[in-house]
Structure formats: structure tokens, C-alpha cells
C-alpha positions as CSV (number, residue, x, y, z in Angstrom):
1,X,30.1,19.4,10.3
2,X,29.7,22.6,12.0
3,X,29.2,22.8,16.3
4,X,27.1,26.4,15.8
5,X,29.4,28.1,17.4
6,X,29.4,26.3,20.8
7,X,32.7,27.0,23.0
8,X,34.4,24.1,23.7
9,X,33.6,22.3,27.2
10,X,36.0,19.7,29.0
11,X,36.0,15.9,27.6
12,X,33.8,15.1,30.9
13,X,31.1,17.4,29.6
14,X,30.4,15.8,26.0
15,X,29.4,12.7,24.4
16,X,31.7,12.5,22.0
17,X,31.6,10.1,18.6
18,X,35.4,10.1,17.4
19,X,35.5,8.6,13.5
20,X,32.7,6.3,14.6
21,X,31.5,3.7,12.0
22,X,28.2,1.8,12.7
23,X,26.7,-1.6,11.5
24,X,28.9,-4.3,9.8
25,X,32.1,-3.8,8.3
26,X,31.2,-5.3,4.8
27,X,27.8,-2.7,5.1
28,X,27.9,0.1,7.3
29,X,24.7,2.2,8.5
30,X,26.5,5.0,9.7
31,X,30.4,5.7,8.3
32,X,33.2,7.7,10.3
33,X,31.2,10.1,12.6
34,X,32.6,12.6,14.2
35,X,29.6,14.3,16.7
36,X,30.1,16.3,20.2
37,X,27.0,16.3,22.1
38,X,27.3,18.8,25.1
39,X,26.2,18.1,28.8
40,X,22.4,19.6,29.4
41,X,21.3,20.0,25.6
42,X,18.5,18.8,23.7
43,X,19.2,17.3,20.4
44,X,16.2,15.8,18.0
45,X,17.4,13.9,15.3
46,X,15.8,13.8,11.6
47,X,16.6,12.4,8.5
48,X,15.0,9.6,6.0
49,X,13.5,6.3,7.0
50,X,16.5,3.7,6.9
51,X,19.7,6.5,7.6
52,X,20.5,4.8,10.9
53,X,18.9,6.9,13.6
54,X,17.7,4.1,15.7
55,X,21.4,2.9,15.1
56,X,23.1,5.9,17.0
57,X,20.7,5.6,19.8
58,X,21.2,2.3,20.5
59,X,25.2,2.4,20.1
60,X,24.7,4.6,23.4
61,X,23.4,1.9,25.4
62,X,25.4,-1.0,23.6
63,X,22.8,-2.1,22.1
64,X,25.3,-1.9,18.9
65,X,28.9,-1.7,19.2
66,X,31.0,-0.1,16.8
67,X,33.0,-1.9,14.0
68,X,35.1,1.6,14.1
69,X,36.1,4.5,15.8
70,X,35.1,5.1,19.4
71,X,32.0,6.2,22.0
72,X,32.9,8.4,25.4
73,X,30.0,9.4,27.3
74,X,31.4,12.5,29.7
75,X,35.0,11.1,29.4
76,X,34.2,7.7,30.2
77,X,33.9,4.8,27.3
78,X,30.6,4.1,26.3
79,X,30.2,0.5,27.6
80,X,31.5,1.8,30.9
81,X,28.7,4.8,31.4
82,X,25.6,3.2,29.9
83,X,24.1,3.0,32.9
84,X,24.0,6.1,32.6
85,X,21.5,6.4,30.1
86,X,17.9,5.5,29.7
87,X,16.3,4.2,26.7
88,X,12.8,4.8,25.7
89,X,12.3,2.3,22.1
90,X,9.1,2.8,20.0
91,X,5.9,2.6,21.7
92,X,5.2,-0.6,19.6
93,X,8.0,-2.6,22.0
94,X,5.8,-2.4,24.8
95,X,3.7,-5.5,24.7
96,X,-0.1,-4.6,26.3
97,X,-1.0,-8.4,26.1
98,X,2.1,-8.7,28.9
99,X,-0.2,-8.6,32.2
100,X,1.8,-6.1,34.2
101,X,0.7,-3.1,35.8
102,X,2.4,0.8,35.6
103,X,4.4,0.0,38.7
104,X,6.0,-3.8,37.2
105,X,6.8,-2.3,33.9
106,X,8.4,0.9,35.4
107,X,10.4,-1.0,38.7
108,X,12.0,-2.9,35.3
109,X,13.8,0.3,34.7
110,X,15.9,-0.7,37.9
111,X,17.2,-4.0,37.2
112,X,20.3,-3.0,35.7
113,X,21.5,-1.8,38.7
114,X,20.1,-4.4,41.5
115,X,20.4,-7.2,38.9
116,X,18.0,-9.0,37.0
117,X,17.6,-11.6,39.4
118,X,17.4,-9.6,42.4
119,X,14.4,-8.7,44.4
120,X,13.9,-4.4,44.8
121,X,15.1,-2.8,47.6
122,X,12.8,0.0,49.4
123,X,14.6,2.4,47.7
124,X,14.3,1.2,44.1
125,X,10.9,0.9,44.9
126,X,10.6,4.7,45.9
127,X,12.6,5.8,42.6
128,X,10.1,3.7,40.3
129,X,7.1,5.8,42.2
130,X,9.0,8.8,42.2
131,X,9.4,8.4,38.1
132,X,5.8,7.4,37.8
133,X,5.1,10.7,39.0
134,X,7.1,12.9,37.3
135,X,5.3,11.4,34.4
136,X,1.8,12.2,36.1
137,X,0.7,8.9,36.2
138,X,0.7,8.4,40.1
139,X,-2.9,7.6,39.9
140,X,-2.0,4.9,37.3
141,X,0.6,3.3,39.5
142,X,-1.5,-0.1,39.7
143,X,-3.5,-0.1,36.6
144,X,-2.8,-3.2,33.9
145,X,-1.0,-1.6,31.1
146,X,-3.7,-2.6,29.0
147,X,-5.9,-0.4,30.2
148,X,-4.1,3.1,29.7
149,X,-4.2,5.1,26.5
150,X,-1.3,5.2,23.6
151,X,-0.2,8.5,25.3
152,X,-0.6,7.0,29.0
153,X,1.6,3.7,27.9
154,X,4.5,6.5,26.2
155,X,4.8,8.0,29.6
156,X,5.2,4.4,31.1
157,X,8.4,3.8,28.9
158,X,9.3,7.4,29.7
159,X,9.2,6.2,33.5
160,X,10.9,3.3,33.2
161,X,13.9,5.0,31.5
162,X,13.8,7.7,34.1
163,X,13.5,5.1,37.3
164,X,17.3,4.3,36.6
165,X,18.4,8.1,37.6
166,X,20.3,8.7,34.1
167,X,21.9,11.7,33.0
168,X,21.3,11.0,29.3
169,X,17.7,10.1,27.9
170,X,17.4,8.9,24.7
171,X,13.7,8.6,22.7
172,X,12.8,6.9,19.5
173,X,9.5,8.7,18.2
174,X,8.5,9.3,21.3
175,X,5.6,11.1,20.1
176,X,4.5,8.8,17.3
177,X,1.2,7.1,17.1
178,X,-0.5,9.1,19.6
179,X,-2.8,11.8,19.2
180,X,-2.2,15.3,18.7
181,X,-3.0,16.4,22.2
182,X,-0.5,13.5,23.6
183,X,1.8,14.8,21.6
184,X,2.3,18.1,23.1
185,X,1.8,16.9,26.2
186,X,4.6,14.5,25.3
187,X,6.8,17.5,24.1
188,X,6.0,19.8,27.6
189,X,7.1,16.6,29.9
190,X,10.2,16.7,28.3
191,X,11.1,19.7,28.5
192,X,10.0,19.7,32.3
193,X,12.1,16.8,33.0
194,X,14.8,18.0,31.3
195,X,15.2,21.2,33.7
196,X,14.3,19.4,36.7
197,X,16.3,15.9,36.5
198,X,19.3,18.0,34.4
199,X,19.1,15.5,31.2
200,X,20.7,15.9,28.4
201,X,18.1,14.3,25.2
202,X,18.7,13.1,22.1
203,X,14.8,12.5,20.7
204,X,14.3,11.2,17.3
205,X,11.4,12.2,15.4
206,X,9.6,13.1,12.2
207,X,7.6,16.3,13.4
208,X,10.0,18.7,13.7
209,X,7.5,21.1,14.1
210,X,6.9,19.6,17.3
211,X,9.9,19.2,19.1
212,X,11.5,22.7,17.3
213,X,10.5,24.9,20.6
214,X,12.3,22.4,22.5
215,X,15.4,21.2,20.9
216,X,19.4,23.4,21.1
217,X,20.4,21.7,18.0
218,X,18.9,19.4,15.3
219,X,21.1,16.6,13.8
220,X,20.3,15.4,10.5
221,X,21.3,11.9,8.8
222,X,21.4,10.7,5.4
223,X,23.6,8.8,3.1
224,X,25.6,7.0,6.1
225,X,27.1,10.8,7.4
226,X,25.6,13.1,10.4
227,X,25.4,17.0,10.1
228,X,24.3,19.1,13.3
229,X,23.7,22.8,13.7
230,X,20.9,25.0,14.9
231,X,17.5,24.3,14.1
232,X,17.7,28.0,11.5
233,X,21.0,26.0,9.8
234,X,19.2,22.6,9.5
235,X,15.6,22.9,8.7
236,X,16.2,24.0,4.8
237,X,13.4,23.2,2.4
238,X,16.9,21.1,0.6
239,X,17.5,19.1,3.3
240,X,13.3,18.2,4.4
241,X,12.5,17.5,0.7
242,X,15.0,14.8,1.0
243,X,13.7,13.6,4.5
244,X,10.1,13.7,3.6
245,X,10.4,13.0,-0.4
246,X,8.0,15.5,-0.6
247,X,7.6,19.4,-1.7
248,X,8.1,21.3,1.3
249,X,7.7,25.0,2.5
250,X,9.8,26.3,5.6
251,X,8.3,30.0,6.9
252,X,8.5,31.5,10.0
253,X,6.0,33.0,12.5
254,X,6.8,35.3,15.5
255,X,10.4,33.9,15.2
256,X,10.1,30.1,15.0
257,X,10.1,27.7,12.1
258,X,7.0,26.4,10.9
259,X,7.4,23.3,8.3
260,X,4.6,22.7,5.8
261,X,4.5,19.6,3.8
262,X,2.7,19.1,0.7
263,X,2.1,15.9,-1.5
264,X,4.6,13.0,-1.8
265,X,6.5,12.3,-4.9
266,X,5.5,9.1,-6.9
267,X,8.0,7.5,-9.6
């Protein structure tokens, strides 16, 4: 597994997967990983449906313990600094039926650190506006979920996350089952937040088309084992005809990657 030729940084700079096995011992998802992720960057993960990407995001928030190996999280052990990091699942977790406004499902965001049975505080309720904001839904702030478009309820989830003050944000699709418009604006929040709140991502995703202009490195899965380099060493038409089981073309226009994908094999 190659690091691209990053310097090496101080333990309390990395997230760090040493020999990391993930799942259950008799069937593991994901089998002695070895990954540095580096303090600031922006990672998008691809690789087949079923390789375990939703595994290694969730493993950061405990959501999955490993059965081997072990998780630090900028030298501290990863149940320790999951608060930390924010979560944002699929888009089809948030329940619209739920009658809560922007504000309740965002202030939820806070309850792992005044405790689930505690009332907010002033300031918890300050950093739940201040994330509706950064998301550009101030305007939103007391409208029923319900009511807001698929794009509109992505940056809801994307608040919430953010409303706990993490250093790490992790995203699962974030970018799926919106429109193509969302999408990119989806894409440009990110990469705003991630200058102004000094995040370090990991976003998984099919399009990598999408998140290429935005990511440091891409890390690809498949067959229980993780590979990570720049986005030139990991989008190879190999590698995507294995992710997409489909003929692919890779080209390149005024220095960036552009992935084409043509029709899927049958049989």
C-alpha cells in the first residue's frame, strides 16, 4: 500500500488503522488493514458494492469494533476520540414522516455531549444555528423536514454532524440520490467547510468524477484489502472496470481525470 509519497507526520496527526480486521471473526469484511490518514486531508473512498466501505466508516465512530488489530484517531484510541467525529449515514436514514423541524434534527447532533437526556444549553443551541448556517439553510431553521428538497435534507445531516464541533467528518454517498445541481453544490460545501472548520473527510462515493477536484487521496476497496494513493495512481480503467463491472474509459482534460462509463456487463 503506498502513502504517495507523504512525509511522515507525528502519531497525534493521523488516523491510523494498525493490522485492522473488520466484521466477524469466522467472516471478515475487511482483513488486516494497515491505512494512515493524515490530519486536514480529504479522502473519497470507492470500490464495489459489498467491499465494506460503510464498515470503515462506521468503525470510526464505534459503530463496529474491531475483532483485530487497532484504531487511533490523532494518538488517541478510537473509542476514546469519537466524539470527535461526525457521521453523516445515507440520506435514506433520515425519516421525513418523523415531524421535526431543521433546528430538532440538527440540535440532535449535540446530544452526545450534553447527554441524551439532557435539556440544551444556550450554547448548544448557538452551535446547532451556527451549523445550520454554514450549510445555508438559516432560512430553513424552522421548516418540517418534510418539506425541504432531497438536496435541502443532505445538508440537514451535514449540519447535524457538524453541530458536534468534530475534527473528522465522515459521509456515506453524500451526494447520492439528489439531483445533479445538488450534487455540486454538495461537493463546493465541502470543500468550503473543510477550509473553514479545518476537517479532515473521508466521503464515500460512486462518482468519482465528482468528488476528484476535491479529494488529496482516493482509497480503493475490494476483496477484504484497502489500497490508497493519488487520484492519477488509483483511477485506472483496471481498477473502475472492477468497481463499476462495466467497460470504462479514463482521459484527461486541462489536467484532471474525467471517467466515462459505458454499458454493464451481463453473464
Amino acid at each position: 500500500m503506498k502513502n504517495s509519497g507523504r512525509i511522515d507526520r507525528k502519531r497525534d496527526e493521523r488516523i491510523v488503522f494498525d493490522n485492522v480486521t473488520l466484521g466477524y471473526i469466522e467472516k471478515p469484511v475487511l482483513s488486516d488493514i494497515n491505512l494512515e490518514i493524515f490530519r486536514g486531508e480529504s479522502i473519497g473512498i470507492i470500490g464495489p458494492n459489498g467491499c465494506g466501505k460503510t464498515t470503515l466508516l462506521k468503525s470510526l465512530v464505534g459503530l463496529i469494533k474491531p475483532v483485530g488489530g487497532r484504531i487511533t484517531v490523532f494518538g488517541q484510541p478510537m473509542m476514546t476520540a469519537r466524539r470527535q467525529t461526525g457521521y453523516v449515514p445515507q440520506r435514506e436514514t433520515l425519516d421525513i414522516s418523523y415531524p421535526a423541524t431543521v433546528f430538532d434534527m440538527v440540535i440532535m447532533g449535540r446530544y452526545a455531549r450534553i447527554g441524551l437526556f439532557r435539556r440544551p444549553k444556550s450554547l448548544d443551541r448557538k452551535r446547532a444555528e451556527q451549523a445550520i448556517a454554514d450549510v445555508g439553510l438559516s432560512e430553513y431553521m424552522h421548516v418540517p423536514i418534510a418539506h425541504l428538497s432531497g438536496g435541502q435534507r443532505q445538508r440537514v445531516l451535514i449540519a447535524r454532524a457538524l453541530s458536534a464541533d468534530p475534527e473528522i467528518l465522515l459521509l456515506d454517498e453524500p451526494t447520492a440520490a439528489v439531483d445533479v445541481r445538488a450534487q455540486r453544490e454538495i461537493v463546493a460545501l465541502l470543500k468550503t467547510l473543510q477550509k473553514e472548520r479545518n476537517l479532515t473527510i473521508l466521503l464515500v462515493t460512486h462518482d468519482v468524477n465528482l468528488i476528484y477536484p476535491m479529494v488529496d487521496r482516493i482509497l480503493y476497496m475490494a476483496d477484504g484489502q484497502v489500497f490508497i494513493g493519488t487520484p492519477q495512481e488509483m483511477l485506472t480503467q483496471e481498477k473502475l472496470q472492477l468497481i463499476y463491472n462495466a467497460d470504462v474509459i479514463v482521459t484527461e482534460v486541462a489536467g484532471q481525470l474525467y471517467v466515462i462509463v459505458g454499458d454493464v456487463h451481463h453473464g
